[in-house]
PyMOL commands that place a pseudoatom at each C-alpha (Angstrom):
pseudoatom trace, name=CA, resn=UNK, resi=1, chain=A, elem=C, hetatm=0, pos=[-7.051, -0.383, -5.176]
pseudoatom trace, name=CA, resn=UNK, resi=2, chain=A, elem=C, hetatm=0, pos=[-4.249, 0.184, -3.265]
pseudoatom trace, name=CA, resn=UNK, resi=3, chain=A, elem=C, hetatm=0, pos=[-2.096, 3.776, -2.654]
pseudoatom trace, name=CA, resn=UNK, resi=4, chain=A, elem=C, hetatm=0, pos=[1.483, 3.231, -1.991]
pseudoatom trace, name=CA, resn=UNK, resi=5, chain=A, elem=C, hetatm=0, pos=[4.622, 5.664, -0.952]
pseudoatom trace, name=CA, resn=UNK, resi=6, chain=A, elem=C, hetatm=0, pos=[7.378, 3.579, 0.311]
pseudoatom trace, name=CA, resn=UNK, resi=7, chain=A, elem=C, hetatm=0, pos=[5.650, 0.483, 0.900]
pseudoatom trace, name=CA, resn=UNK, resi=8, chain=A, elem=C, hetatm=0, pos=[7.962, -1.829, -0.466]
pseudoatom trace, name=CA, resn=UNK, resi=9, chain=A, elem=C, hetatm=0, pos=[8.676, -4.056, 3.205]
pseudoatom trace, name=CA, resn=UNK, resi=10, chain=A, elem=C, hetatm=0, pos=[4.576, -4.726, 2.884]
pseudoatom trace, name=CA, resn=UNK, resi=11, chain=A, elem=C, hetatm=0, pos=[3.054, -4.432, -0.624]
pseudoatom trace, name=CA, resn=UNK, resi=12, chain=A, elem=C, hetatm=0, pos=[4.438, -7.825, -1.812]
pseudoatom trace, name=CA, resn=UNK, resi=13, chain=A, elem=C, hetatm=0, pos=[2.035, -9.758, 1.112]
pseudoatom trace, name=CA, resn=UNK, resi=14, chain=A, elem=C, hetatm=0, pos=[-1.192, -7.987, 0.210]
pseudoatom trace, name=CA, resn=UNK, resi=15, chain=A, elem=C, hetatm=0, pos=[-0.807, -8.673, -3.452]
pseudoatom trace, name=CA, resn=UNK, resi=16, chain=A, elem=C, hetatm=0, pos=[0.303, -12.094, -3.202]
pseudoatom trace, name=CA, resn=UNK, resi=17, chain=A, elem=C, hetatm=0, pos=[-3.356, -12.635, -1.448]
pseudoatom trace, name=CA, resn=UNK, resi=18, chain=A, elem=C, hetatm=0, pos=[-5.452, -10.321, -4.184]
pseudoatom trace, name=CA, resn=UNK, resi=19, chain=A, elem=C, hetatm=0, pos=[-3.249, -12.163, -6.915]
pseudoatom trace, name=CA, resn=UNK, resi=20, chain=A, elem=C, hetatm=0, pos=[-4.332, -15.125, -5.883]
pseudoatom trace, name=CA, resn=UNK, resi=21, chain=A, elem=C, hetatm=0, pos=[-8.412, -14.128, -4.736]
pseudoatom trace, name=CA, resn=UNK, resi=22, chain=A, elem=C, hetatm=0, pos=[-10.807, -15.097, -7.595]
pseudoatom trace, name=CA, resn=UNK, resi=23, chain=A, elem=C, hetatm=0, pos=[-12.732, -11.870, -7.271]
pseudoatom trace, name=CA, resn=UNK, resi=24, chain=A, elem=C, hetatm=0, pos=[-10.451, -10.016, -8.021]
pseudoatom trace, name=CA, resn=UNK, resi=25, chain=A, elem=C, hetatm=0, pos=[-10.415, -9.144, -11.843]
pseudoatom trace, name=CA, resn=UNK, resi=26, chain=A, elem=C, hetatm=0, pos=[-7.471, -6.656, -11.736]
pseudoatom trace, name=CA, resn=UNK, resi=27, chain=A, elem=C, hetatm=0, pos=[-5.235, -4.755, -9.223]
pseudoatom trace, name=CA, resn=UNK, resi=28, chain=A, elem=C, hetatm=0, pos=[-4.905, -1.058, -9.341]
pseudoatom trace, name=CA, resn=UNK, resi=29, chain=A, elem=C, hetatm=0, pos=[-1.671, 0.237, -7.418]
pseudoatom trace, name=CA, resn=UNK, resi=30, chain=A, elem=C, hetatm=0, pos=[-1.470, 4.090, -7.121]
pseudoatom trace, name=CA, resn=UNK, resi=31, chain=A, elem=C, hetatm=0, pos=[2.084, 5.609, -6.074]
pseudoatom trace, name=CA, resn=UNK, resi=32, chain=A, elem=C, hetatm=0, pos=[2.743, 8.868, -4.434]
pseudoatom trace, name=CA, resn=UNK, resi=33, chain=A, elem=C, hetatm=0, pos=[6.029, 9.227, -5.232]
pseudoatom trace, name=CA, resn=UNK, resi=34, chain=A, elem=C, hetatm=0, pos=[8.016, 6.004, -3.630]
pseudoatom trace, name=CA, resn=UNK, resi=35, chain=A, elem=C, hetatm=0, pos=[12.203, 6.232, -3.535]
pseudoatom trace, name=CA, resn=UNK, resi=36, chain=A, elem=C, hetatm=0, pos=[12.020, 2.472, -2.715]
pseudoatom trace, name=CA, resn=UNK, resi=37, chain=A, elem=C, hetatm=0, pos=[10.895, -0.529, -4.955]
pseudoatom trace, name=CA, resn=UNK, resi=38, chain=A, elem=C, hetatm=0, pos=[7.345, -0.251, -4.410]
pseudoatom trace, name=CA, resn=UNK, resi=39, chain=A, elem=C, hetatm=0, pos=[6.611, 0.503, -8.215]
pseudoatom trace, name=CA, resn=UNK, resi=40, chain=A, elem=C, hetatm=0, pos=[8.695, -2.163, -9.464]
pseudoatom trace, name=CA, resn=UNK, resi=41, chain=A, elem=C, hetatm=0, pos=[7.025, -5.179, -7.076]
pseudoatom trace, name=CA, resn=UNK, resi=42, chain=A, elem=C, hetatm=0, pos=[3.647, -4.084, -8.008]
pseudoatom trace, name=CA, resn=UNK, resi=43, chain=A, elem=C, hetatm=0, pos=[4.956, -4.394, -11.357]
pseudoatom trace, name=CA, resn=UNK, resi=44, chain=A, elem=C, hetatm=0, pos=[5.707, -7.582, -10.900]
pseudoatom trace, name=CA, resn=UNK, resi=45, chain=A, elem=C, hetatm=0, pos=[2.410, -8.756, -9.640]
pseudoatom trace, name=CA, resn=UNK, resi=46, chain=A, elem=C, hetatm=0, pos=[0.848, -7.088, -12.694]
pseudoatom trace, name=CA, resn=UNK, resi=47, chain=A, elem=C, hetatm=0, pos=[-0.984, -4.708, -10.932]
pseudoatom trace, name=CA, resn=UNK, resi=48, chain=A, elem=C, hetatm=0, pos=[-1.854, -1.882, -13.055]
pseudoatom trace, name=CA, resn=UNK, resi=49, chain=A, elem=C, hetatm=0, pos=[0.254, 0.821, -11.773]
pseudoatom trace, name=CA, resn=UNK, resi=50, chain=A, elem=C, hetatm=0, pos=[-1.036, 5.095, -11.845]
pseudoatom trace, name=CA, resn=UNK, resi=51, chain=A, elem=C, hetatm=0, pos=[1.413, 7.947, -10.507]
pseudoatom trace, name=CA, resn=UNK, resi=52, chain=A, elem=C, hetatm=0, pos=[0.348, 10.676, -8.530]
pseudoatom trace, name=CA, resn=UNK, resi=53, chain=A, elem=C, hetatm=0, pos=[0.823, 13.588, -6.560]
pseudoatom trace, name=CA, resn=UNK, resi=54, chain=A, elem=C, hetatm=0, pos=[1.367, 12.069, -2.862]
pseudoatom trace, name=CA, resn=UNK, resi=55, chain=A, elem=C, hetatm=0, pos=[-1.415, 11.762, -0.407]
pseudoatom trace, name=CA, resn=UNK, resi=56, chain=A, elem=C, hetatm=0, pos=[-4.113, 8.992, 0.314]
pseudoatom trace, name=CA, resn=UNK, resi=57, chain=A, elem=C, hetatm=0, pos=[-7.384, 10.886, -1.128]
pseudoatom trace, name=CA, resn=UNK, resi=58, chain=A, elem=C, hetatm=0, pos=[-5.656, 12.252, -4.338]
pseudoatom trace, name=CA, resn=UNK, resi=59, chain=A, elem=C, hetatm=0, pos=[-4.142, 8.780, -4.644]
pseudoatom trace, name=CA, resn=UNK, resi=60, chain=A, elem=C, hetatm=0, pos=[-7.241, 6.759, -3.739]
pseudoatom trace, name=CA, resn=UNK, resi=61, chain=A, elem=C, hetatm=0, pos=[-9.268, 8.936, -6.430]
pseudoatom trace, name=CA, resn=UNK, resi=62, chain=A, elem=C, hetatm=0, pos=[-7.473, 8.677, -9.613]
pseudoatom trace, name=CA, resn=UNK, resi=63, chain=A, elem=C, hetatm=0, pos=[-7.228, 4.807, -8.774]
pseudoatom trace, name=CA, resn=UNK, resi=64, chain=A, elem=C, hetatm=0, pos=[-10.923, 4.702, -8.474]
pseudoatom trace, name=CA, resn=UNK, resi=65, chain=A, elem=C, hetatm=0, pos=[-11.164, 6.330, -12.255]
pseudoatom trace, name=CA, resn=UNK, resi=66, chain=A, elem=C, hetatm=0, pos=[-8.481, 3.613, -13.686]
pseudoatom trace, name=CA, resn=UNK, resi=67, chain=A, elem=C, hetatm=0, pos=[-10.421, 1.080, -12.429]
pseudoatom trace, name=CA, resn=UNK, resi=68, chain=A, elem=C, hetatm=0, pos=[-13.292, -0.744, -14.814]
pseudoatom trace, name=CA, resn=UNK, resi=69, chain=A, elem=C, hetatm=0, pos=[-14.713, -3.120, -11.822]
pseudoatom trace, name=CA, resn=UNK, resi=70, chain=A, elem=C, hetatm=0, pos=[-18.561, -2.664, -10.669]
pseudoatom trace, name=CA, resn=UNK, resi=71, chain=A, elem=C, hetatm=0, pos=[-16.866, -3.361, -7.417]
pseudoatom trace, name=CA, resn=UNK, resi=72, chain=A, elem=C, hetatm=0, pos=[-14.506, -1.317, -5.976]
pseudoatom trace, name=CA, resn=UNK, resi=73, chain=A, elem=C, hetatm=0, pos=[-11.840, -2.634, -2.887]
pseudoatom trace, name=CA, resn=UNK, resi=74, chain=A, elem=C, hetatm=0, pos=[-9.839, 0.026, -1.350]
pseudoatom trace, name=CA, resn=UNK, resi=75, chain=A, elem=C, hetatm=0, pos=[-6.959, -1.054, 0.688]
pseudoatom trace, name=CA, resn=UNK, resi=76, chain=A, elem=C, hetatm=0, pos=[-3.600, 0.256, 2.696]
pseudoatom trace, name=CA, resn=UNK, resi=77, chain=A, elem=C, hetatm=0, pos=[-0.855, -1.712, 1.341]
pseudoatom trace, name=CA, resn=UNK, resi=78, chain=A, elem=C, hetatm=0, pos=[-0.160, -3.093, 5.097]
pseudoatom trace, name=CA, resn=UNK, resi=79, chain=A, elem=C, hetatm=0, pos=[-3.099, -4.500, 5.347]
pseudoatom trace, name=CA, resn=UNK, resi=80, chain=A, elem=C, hetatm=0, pos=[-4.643, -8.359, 4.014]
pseudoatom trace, name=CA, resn=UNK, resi=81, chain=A, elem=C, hetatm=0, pos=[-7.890, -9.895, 4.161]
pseudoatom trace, name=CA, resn=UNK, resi=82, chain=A, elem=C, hetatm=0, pos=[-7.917, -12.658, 6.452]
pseudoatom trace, name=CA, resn=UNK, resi=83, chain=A, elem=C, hetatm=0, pos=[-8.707, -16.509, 4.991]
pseudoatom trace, name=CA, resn=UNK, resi=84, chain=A, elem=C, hetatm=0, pos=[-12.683, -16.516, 4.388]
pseudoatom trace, name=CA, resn=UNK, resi=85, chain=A, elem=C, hetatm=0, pos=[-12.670, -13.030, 3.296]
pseudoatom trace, name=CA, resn=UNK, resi=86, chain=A, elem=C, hetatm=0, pos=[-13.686, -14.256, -0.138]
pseudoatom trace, name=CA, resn=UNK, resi=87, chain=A, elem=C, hetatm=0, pos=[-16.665, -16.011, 1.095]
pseudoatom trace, name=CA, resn=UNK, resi=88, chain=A, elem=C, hetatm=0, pos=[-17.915, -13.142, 2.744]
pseudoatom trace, name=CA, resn=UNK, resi=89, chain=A, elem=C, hetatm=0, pos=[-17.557, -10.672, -0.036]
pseudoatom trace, name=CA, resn=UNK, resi=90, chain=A, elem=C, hetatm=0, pos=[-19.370, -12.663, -2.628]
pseudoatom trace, name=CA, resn=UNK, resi=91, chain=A, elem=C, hetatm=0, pos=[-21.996, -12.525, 0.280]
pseudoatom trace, name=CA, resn=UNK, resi=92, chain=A, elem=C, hetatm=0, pos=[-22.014, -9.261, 1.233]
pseudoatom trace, name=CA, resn=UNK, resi=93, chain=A, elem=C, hetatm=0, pos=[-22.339, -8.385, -2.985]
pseudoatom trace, name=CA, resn=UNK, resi=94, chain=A, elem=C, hetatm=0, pos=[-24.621, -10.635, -3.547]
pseudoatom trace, name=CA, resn=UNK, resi=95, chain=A, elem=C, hetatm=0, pos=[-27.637, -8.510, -1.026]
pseudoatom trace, name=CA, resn=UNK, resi=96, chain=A, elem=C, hetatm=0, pos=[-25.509, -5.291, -0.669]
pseudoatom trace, name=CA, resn=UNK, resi=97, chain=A, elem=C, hetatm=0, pos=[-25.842, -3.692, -4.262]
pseudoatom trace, name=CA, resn=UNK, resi=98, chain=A, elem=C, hetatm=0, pos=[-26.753, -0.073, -2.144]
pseudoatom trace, name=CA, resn=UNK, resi=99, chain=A, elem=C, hetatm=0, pos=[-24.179, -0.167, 0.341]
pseudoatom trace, name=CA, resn=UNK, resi=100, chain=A, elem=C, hetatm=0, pos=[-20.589, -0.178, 1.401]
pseudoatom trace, name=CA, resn=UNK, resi=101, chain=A, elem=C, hetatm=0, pos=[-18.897, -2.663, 3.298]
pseudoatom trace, name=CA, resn=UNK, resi=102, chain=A, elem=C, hetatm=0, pos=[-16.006, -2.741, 5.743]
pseudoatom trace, name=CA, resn=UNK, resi=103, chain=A, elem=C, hetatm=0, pos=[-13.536, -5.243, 7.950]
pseudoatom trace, name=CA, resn=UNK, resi=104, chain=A, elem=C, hetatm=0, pos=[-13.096, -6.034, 11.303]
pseudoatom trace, name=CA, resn=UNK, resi=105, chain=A, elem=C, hetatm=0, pos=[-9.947, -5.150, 12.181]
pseudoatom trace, name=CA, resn=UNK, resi=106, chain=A, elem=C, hetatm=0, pos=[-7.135, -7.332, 13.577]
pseudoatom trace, name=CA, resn=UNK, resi=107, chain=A, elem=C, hetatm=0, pos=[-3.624, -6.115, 14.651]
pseudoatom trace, name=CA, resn=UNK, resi=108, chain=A, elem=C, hetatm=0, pos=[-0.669, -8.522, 13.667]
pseudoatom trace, name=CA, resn=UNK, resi=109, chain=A, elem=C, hetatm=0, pos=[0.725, -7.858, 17.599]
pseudoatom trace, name=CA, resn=UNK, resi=110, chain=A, elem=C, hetatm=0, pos=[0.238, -10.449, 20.233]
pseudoatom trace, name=CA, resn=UNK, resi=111, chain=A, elem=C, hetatm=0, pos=[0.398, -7.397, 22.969]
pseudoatom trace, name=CA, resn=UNK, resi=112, chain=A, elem=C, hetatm=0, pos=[-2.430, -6.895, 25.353]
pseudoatom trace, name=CA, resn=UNK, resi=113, chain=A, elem=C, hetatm=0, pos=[-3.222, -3.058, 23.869]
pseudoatom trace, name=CA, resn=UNK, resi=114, chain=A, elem=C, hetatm=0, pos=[-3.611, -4.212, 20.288]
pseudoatom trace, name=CA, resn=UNK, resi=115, chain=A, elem=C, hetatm=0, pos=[-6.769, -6.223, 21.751]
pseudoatom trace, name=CA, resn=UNK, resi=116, chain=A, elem=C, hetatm=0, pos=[-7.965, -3.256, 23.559]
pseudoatom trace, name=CA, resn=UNK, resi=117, chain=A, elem=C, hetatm=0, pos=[-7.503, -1.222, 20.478]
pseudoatom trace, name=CA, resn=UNK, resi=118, chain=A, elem=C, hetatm=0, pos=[-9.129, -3.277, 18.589]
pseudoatom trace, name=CA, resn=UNK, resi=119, chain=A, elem=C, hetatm=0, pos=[-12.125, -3.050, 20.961]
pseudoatom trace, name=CA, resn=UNK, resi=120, chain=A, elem=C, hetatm=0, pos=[-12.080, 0.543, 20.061]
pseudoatom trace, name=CA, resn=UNK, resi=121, chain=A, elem=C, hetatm=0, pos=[-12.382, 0.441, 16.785]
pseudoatom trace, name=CA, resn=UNK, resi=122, chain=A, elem=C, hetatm=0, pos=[-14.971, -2.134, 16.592]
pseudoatom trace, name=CA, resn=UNK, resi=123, chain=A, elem=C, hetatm=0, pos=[-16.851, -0.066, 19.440]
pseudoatom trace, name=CA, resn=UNK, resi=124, chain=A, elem=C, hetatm=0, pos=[-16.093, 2.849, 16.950]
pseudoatom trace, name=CA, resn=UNK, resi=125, chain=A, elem=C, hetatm=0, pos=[-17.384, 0.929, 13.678]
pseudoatom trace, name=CA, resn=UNK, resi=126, chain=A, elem=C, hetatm=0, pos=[-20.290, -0.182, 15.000]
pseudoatom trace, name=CA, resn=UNK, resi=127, chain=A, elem=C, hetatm=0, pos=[-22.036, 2.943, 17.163]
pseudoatom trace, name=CA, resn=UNK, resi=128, chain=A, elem=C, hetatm=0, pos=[-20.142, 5.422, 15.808]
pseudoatom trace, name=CA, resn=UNK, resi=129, chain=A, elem=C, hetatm=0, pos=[-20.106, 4.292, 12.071]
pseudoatom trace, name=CA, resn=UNK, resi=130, chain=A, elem=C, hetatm=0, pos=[-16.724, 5.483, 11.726]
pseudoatom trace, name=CA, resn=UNK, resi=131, chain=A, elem=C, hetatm=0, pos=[-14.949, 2.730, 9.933]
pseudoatom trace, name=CA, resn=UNK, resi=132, chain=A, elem=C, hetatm=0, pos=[-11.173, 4.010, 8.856]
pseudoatom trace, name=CA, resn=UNK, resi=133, chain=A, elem=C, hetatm=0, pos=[-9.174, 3.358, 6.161]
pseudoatom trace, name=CA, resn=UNK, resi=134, chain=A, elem=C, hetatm=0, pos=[-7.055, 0.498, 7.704]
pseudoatom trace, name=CA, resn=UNK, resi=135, chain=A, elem=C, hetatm=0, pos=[-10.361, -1.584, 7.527]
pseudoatom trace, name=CA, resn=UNK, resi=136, chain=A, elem=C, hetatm=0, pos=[-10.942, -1.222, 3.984]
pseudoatom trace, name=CA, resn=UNK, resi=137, chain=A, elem=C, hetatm=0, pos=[-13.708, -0.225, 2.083]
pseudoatom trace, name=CA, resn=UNK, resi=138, chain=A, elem=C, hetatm=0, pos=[-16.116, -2.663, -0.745]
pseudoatom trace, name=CA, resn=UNK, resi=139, chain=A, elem=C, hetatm=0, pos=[-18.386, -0.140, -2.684]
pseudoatom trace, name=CA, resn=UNK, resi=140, chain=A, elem=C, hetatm=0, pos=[-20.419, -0.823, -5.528]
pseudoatom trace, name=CA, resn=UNK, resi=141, chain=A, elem=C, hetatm=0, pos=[-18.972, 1.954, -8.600]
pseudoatom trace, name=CA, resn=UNK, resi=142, chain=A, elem=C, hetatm=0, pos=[-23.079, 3.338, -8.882]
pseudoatom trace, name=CA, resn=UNK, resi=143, chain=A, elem=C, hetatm=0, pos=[-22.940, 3.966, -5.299]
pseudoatom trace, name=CA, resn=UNK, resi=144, chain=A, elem=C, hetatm=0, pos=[-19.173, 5.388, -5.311]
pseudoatom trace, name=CA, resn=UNK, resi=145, chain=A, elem=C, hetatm=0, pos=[-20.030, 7.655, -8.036]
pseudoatom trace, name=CA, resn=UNK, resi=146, chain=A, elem=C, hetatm=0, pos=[-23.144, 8.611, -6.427]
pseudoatom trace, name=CA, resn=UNK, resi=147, chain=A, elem=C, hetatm=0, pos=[-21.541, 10.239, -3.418]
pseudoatom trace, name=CA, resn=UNK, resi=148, chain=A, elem=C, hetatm=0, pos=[-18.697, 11.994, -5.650]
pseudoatom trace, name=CA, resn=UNK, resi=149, chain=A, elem=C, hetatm=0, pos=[-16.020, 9.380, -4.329]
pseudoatom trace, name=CA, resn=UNK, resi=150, chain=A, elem=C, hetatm=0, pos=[-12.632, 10.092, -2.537]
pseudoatom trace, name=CA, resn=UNK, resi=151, chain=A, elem=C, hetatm=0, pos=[-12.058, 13.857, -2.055]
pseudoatom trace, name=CA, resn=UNK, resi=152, chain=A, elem=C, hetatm=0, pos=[-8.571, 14.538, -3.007]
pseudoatom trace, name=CA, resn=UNK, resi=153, chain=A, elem=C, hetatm=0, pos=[-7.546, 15.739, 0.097]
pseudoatom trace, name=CA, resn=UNK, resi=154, chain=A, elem=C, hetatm=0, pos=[-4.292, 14.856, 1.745]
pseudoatom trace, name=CA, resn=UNK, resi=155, chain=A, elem=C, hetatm=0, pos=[-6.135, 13.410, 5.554]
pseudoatom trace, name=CA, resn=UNK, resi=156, chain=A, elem=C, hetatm=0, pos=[-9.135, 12.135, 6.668]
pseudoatom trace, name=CA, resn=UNK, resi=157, chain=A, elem=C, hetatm=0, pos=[-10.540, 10.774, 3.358]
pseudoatom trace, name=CA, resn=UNK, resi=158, chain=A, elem=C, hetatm=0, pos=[-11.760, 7.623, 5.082]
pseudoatom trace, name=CA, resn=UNK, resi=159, chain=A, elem=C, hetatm=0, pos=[-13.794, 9.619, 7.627]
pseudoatom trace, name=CA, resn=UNK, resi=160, chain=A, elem=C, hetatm=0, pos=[-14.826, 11.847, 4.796]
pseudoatom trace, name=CA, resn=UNK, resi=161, chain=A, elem=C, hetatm=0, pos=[-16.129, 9.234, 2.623]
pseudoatom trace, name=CA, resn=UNK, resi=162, chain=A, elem=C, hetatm=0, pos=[-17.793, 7.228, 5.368]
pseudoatom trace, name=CA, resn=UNK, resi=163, chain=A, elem=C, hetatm=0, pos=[-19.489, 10.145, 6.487]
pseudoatom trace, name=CA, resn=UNK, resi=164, chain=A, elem=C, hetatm=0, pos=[-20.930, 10.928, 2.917]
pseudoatom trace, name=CA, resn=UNK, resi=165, chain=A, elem=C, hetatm=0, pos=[-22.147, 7.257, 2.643]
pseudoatom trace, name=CA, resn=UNK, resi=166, chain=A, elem=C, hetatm=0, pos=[-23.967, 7.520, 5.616]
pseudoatom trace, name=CA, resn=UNK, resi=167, chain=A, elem=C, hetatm=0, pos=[-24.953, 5.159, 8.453]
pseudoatom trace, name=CA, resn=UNK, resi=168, chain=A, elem=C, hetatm=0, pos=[-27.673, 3.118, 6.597]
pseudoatom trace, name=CA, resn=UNK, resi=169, chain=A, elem=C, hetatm=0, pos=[-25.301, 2.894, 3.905]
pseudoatom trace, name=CA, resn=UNK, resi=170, chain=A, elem=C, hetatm=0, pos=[-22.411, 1.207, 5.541]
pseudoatom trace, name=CA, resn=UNK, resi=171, chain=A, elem=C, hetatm=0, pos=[-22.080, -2.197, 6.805]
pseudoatom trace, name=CA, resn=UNK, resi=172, chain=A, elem=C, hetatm=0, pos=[-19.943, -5.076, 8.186]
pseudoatom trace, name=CA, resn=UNK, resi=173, chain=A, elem=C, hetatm=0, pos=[-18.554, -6.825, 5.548]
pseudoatom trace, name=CA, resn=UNK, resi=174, chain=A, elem=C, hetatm=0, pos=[-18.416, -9.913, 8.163]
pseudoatom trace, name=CA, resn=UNK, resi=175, chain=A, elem=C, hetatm=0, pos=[-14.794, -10.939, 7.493]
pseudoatom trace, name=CA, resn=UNK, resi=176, chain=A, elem=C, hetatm=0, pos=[-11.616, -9.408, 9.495]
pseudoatom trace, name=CA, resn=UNK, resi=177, chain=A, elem=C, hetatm=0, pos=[-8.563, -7.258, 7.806]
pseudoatom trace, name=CA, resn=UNK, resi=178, chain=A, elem=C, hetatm=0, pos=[-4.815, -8.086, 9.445]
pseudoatom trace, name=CA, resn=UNK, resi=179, chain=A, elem=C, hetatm=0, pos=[-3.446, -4.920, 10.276]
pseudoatom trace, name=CA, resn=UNK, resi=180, chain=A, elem=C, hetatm=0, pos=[0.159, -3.563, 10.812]
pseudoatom trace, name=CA, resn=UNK, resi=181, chain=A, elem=C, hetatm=0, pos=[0.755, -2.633, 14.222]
pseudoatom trace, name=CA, resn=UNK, resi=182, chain=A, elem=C, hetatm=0, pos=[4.065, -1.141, 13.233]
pseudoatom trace, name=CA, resn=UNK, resi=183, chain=A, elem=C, hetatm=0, pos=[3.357, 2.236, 14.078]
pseudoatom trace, name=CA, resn=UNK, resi=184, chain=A, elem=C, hetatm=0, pos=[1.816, 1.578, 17.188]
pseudoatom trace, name=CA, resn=UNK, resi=185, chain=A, elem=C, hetatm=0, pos=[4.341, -0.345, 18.236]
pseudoatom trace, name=CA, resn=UNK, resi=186, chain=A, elem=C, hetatm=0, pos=[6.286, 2.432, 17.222]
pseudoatom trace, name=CA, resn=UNK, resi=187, chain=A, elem=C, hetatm=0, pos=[4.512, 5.472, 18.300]
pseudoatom trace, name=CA, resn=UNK, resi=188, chain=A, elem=C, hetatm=0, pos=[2.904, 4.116, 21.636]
pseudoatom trace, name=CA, resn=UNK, resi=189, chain=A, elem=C, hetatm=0, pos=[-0.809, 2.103, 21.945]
pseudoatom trace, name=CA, resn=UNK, resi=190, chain=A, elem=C, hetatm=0, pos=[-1.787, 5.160, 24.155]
pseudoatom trace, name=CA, resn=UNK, resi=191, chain=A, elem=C, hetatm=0, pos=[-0.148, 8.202, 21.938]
pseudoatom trace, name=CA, resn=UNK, resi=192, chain=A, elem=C, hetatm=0, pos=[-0.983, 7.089, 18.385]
pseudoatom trace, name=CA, resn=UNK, resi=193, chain=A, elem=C, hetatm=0, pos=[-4.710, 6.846, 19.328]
pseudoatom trace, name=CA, resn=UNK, resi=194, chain=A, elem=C, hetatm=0, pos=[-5.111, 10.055, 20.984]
pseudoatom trace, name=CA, resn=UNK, resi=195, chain=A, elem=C, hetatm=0, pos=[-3.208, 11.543, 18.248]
pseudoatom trace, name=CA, resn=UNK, resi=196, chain=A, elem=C, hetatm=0, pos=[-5.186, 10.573, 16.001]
pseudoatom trace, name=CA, resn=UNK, resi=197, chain=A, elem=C, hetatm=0, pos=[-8.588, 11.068, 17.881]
pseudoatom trace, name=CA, resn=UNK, resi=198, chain=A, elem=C, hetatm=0, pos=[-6.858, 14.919, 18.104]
pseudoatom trace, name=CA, resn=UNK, resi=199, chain=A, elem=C, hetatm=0, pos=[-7.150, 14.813, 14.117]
pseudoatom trace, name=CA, resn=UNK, resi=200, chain=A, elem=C, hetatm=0, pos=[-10.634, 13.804, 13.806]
pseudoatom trace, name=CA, resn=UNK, resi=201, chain=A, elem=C, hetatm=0, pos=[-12.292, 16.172, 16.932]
pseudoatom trace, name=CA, resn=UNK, resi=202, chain=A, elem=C, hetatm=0, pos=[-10.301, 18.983, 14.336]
pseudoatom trace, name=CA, resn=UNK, resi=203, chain=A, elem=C, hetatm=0, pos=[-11.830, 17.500, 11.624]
pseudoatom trace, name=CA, resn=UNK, resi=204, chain=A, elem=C, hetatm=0, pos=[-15.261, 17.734, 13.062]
pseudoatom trace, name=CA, resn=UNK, resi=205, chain=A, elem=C, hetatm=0, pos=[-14.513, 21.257, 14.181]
pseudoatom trace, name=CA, resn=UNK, resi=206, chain=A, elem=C, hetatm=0, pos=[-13.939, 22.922, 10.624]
pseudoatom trace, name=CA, resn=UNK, resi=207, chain=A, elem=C, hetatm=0, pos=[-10.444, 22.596, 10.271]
pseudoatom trace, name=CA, resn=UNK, resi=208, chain=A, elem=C, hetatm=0, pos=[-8.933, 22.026, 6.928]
pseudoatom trace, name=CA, resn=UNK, resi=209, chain=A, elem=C, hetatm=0, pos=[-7.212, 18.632, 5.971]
pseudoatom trace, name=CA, resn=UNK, resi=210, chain=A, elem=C, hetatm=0, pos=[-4.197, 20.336, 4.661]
pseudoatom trace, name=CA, resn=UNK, resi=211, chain=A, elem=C, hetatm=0, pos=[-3.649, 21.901, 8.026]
pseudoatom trace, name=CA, resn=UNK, resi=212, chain=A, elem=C, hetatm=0, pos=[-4.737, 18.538, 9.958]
pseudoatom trace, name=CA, resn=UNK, resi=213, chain=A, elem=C, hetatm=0, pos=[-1.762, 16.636, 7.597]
pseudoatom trace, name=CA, resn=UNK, resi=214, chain=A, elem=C, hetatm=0, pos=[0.705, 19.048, 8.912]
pseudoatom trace, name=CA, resn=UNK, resi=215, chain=A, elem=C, hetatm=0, pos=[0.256, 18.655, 12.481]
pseudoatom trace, name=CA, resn=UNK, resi=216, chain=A, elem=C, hetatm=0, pos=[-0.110, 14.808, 11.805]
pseudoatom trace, name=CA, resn=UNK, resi=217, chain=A, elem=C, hetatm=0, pos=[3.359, 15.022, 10.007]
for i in range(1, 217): cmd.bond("trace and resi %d" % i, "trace and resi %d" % (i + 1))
show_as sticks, trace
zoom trace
């Protein structure tokens, strides 16, 4: 399950590795409302394409109602399971029937800071069980449908979700996700992070998602 808007420079790389993944059964692309060739390369792939309004949660849902797995993968479309990532799911299924998995994440930046931010997040992941959506998420449909799924809301539907699974429900999957550092790179390894640690202390603190998205931008 993958939500797309513009994604066109990455989408082709994660579904050249779910195209060719033996657990995968079928690909479900969801688009937002791309101007760019994202809809016609996941086309291509034979994923099975759904349109919707734009933003991750609304996107993420309706996906997760196309779909006809017992297993559901969510995934950004700049991110890719790492080689062994197969292995591990088939383990992690196999003794995880009432929980939810999630990656380790690596950035594809050889730059001192994407090391320390990865340190964060697996600090985060870990004692915090906040996993985010960059580190996908494995989740059994009973389970999925149990906690009423992705809110359609427009930000913070990964902490959302996570948060409604619960601690004892949430686990390392045990295999690591490859993660764009393009906006990092972009936005600064200091700035980005706080930004987005700004987003989630509002989250915690009542404020809607719909306001969060608009100071996000």
């Amino acid at each position: 399950m993958i939500p797309v808007l513009n994604a066109a420079a990455e989408l082709p790389h994660t579904l050249a590795i779910l195209q060719d993944a033996a657990l995968i059964s079928e690909i479900v692309v969801v688009d937002g409302g791309s101007q760019d060739d994202s809809v016609a390369i996941a086309r291509e792939a034979g994923a099975k394409i759904i349109e919707t309004p734009r933003g991750r949660g609304t996107q993420l849902a309706a996906g997760s109602v196309a779909a006809k797995g017992d297993w559901l993968l969510f995934l950004h479309a700049d991110c890719r399971p790492l080689p062994g990532w197969e292995e591990s799911v088939r383990v992690f299924i196999a003794g995880s029937h009432d929980k939810a998995g999630y990656f380790d994440l690596a950035l594809d930046d050889m730059a001192p800071a994407a090391r320390r931010l990865e340190r964060i997040v697996a600090w985060r992941s870990r004692l915090l069980a906040l996993p985010y959506g960059d580190q996908g998420l494995l989740v059994s449909r009973p389970l999925y449908q149990a906690i009423g799924g992705y809110a359609a809301i427009p930000l913070m539907e990964d902490v959302d979700i996570v948060r409604r699974l619960g601690r004892a429900r949430l686990g390392p999957i045990g295999a690591t996700m490859l993660a764009s550092a393009r906006r990092y790179r972009r936005d600064g390894y200091w700035r980005r992070p706080l930004r987005n640690l700004m987003c989630l202390a509002l989250y915690f603190a009542g404020v809607s998602p719909a306001k969060i998205a608009k100071l996000y931008g």
